[in-house]
C-alpha positions in Angstrom: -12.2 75.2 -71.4 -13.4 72.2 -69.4 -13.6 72.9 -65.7 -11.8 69.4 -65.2 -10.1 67.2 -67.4 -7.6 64.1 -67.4 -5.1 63.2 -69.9 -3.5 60.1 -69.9 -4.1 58.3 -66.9 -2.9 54.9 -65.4 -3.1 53.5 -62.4 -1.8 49.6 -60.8 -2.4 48.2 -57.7 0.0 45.7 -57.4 0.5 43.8 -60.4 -3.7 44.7 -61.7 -4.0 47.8 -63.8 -6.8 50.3 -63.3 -6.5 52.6 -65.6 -4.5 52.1 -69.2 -4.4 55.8 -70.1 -7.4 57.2 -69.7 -8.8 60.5 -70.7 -11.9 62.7 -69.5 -13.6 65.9 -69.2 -16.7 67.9 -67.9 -17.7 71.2 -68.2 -19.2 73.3 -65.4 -22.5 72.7 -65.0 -22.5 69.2 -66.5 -23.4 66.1 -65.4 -21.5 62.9 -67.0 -22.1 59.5 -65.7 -19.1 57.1 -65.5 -20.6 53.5 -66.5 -18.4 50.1 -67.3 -18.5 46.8 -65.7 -17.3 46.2 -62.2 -13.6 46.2 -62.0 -13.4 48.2 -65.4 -11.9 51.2 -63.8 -14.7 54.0 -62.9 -13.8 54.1 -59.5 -10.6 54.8 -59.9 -10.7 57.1 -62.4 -13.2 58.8 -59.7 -10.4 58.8 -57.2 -8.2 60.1 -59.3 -10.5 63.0 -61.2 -10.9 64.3 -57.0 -7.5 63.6 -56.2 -8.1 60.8 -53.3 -5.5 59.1 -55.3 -2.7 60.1 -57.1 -2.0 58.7 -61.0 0.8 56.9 -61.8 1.1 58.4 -64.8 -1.3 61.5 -66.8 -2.3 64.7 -65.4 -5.9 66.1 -63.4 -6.4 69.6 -64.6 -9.0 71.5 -62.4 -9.6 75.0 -63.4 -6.3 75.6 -64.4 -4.3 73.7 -61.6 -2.7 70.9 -62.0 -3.7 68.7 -59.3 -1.6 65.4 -59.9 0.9 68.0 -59.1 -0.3 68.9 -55.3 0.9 68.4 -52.4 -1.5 66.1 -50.3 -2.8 68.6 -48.1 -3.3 71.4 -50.9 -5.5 68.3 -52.6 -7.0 68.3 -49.2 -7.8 71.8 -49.3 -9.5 71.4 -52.1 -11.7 68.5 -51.5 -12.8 70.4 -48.9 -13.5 73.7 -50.6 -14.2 72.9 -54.2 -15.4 69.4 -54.7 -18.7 67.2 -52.2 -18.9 63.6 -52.2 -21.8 61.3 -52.1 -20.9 57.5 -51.4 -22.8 54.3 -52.0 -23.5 54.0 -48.3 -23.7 57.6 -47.0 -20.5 57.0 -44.9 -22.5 59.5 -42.0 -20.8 60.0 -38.8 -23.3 57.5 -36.7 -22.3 59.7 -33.5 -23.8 62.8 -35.0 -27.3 64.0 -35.9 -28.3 64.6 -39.6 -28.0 68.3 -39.5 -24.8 68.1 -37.5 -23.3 65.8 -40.4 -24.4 68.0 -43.0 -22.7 71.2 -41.0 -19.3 69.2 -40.9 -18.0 70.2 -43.9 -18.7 73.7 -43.0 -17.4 73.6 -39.6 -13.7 72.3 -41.2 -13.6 75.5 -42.9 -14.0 77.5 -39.6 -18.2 78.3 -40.3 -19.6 79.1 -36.8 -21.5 76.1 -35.2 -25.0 78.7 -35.8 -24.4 79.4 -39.1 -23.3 75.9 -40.3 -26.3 74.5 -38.9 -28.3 77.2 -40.5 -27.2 77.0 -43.7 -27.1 72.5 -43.3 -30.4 73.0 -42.1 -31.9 74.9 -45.5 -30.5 72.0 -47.8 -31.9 69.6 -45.6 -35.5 71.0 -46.4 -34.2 70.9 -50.1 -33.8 67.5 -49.6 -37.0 67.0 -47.8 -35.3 65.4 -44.9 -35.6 68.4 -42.6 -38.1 66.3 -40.3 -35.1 63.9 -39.1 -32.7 66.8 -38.8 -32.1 66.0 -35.1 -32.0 62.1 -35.7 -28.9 60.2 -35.9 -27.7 58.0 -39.1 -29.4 55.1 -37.0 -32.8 56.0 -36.4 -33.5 57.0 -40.4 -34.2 54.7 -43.6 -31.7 54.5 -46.1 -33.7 56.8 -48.8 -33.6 59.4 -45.7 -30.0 58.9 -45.2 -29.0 59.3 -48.7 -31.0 62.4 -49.2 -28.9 63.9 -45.7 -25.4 62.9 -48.0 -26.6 64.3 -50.3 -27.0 67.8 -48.6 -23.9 67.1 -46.9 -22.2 66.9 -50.0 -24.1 70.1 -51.6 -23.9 72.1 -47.8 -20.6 73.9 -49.5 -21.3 75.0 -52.5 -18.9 72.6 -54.4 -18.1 73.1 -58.3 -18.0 69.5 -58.7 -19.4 66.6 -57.1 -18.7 62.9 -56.8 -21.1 60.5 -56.8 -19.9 57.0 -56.6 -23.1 54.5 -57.1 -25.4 57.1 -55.2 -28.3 54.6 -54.9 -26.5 51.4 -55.1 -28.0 50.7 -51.9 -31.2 51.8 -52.1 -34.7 50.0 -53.5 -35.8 51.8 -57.3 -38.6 54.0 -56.0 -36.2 55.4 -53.1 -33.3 55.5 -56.0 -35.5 57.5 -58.2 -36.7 60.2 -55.5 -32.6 60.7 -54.2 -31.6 60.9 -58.3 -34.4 63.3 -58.9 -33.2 65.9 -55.9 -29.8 65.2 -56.4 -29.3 66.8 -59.8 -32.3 69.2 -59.6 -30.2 70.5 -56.7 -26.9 70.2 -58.8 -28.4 72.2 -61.9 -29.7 75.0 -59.6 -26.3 75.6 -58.1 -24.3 74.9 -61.0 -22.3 72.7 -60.2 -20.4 69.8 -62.5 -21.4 66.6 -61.3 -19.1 62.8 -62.1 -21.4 60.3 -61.4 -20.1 56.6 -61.3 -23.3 54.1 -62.1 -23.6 50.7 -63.5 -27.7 51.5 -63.4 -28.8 52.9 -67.1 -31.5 54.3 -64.8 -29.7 56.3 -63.3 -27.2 57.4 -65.9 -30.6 58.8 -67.9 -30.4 61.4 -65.0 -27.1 62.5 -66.6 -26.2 64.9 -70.0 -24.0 62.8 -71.5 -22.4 58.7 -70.4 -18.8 58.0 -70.5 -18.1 54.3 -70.6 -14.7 52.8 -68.6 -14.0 49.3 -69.8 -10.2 47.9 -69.4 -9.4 51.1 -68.0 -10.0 53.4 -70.8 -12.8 55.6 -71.2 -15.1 56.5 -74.2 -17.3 59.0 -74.8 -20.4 58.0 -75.8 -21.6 61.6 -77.0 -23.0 60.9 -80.7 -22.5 57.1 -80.5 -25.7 55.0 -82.1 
């Protein structure tokens, strides 16, 4: 069984549709990137695969649950327990250090402050960024700021993570070195990985593409 799947979706805002019944899944462990066009859908379909957002019609199925059926703070819960983020621009608390951002997550769950910074400061050496550790989002480059979401996003453990145009922002050689650690650190903990790009560079990073266009998704798997 797929550790998340979606059958069916659609989604309007306002009188522009989304999605027009889209359908996708991933297995643990795998990493899928979401390409299409801009406005062809993949965010949304993000959205709705991590329940930010709620389908209008179709259903998510995460391990078994259905989570277009949740409440909002039991999809809440599990944004914050099962699934990590990583956004185009970082979206760091600027009033934080690095290491204190990457501990957040853990300190929602009730982590002490020693521990959370313990454990936020081992990913941060993952991602080579330990040297700006007591910086804040401000006083880094982008490349280093990415790298620090990207332990943020990893800090918990997550089964799945997110990524919504990871290195949109940044220049090729910086997009290439946050790619690289990104899903070397996603294979070692096994986690399933939906990454939204419009850069073919960076879906080479990925196992397989899925391609969103009028908000319907293909699987590319086995397609000349």
């Amino acid at each position: 069984m797929p550790l998340l799947t979606a059958t069916g979706l659609r989604k309007t805002y306002g009188a522009t549709p989304a999605l027009a019944g889209a359908d996708f899944a991933i297995d643990a462990g795998e990493i899928v990137a979401v390409m299409g066009p801009s406005g062809s859908g993949k965010s949304t379909l993000l959205h709705c695969l991590a329940g930010i957002v709620p389908p209008d019609e179709g259903t998510v199925i995460y391990d078994g649950r259905d989570v277009s059926a949740l409440s909002d703070a039991a999809r809440s819960e599990l944004r914050r327990t099962q699934f990590g983020f990583v956004f185009q621009f970082g979206q760091l608390v600027p009033e934080l250090t690095c290491v204190e951002n990457v501990a957040l997550p853990l300190r929602l769950t009730g982590t002490s402050r020693r521990e959370a910074e313990a454990r936020a400061t081992a990913w941060l050496e993952r991602l080579e960024v330990d040297d700006v550790r007591h910086h804040r989002p401000g006083q880094i480059s982008g490349g280093q700021g990415q790298r620090v979401a990207v332990a943020r996003a990893l800090v918990t453990r997550p089964r799945v993570l997110f990524a919504d145009e990871p290195t949109g922002a940044l220049d090729s050689l910086n997009g290439e070195r946050v790619m690289g650690l990104f899903t070397d650190a996603a294979r070692e903990t096994g986690a399933a990985v939906v990454l939204v790009t419009h850069e073919s560079r960076v879906a080479a990073y990925s196992d397989r593409e899925v391609v969103v266009r009028d908000g319907r998704a293909r699987d590319m798997q086995g397609v000349a």
